[in-house]
PAZA-274422 format. One record per residue (C-alpha): residue number from 1; residue in three letters; x, y, z. Coordinates in steps of 0.05 Angstrom, whole numbers, plus 5000, padded with zeros to 4 digits. Layout:
# residues N
@n: NUM&res: ALA&xx: X&yy: Y&zz: Z
...
This chain:
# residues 51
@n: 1&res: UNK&xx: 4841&yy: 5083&zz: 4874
@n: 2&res: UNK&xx: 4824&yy: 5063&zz: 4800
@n: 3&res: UNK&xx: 4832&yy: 5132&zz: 4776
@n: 4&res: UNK&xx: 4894&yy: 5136&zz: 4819
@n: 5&res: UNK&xx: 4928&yy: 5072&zz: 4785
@n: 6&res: UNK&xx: 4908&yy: 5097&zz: 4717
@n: 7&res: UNK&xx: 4936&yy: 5167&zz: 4715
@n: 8&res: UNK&xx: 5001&yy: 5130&zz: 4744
@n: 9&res: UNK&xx: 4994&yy: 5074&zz: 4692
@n: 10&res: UNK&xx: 4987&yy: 5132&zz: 4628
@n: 11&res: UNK&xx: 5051&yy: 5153&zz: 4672
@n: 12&res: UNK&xx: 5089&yy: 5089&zz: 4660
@n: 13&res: UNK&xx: 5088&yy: 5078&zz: 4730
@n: 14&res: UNK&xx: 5104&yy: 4999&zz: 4731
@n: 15&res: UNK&xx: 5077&yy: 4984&zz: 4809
@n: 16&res: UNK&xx: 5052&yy: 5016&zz: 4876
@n: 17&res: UNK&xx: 5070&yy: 5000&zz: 4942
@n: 18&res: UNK&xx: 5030&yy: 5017&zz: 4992
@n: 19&res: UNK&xx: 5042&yy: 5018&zz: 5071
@n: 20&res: UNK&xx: 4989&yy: 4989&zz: 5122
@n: 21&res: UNK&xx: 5003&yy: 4973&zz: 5195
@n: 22&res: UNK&xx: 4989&yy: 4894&zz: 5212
@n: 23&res: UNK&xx: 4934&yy: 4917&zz: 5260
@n: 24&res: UNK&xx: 4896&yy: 4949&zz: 5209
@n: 25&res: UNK&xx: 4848&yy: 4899&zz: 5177
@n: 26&res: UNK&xx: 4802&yy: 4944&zz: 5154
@n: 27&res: UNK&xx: 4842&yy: 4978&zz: 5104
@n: 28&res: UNK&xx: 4886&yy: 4917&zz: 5091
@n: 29&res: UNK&xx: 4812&yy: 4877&zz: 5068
@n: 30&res: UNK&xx: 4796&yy: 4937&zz: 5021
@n: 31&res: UNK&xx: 4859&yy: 4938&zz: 4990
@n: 32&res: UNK&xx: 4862&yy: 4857&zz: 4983
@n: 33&res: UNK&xx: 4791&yy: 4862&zz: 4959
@n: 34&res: UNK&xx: 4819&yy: 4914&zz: 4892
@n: 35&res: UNK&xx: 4876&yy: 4867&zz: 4875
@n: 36&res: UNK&xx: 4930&yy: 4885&zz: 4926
@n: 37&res: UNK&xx: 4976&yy: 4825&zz: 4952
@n: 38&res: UNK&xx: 5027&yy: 4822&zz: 5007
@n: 39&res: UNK&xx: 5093&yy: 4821&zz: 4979
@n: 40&res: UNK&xx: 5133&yy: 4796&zz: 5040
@n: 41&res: UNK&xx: 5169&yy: 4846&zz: 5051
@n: 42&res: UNK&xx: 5208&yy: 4876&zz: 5109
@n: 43&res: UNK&xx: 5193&yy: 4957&zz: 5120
@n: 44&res: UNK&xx: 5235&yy: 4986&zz: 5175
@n: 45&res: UNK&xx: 5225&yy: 5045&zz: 5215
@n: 46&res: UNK&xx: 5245&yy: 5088&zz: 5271
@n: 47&res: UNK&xx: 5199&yy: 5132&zz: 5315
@n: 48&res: UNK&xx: 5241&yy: 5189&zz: 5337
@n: 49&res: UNK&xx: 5184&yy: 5221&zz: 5373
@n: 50&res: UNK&xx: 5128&yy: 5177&zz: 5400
@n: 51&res: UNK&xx: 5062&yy: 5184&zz: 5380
């Protein structure tokens, strides 16, 4: 991920958003434990075929 941010920093890439489901702590901890910080947002989607 630090590589990742600094080729899109060198990019002038101002901020990433990333998209975790709720139920998955796991990758919600790693991302909170690099800097990452809910930004209460609302993301909406539709399934149009079900998993």
């Amino acid at each position: 991920m630090a590589e990742a941010e600094r080729l899109l920093r060198a990019r002038g890439c101002p901020k990433l958003n990333i998209q975790v489901r709720t139920s998955n702590a796991a990758t919600l901890d790693f991302y909170a434990s690099i800097g990452y910080v809910n930004d209460d947002v609302i993301c909406l989607g539709k399934r149009l075929i079900a998993d």
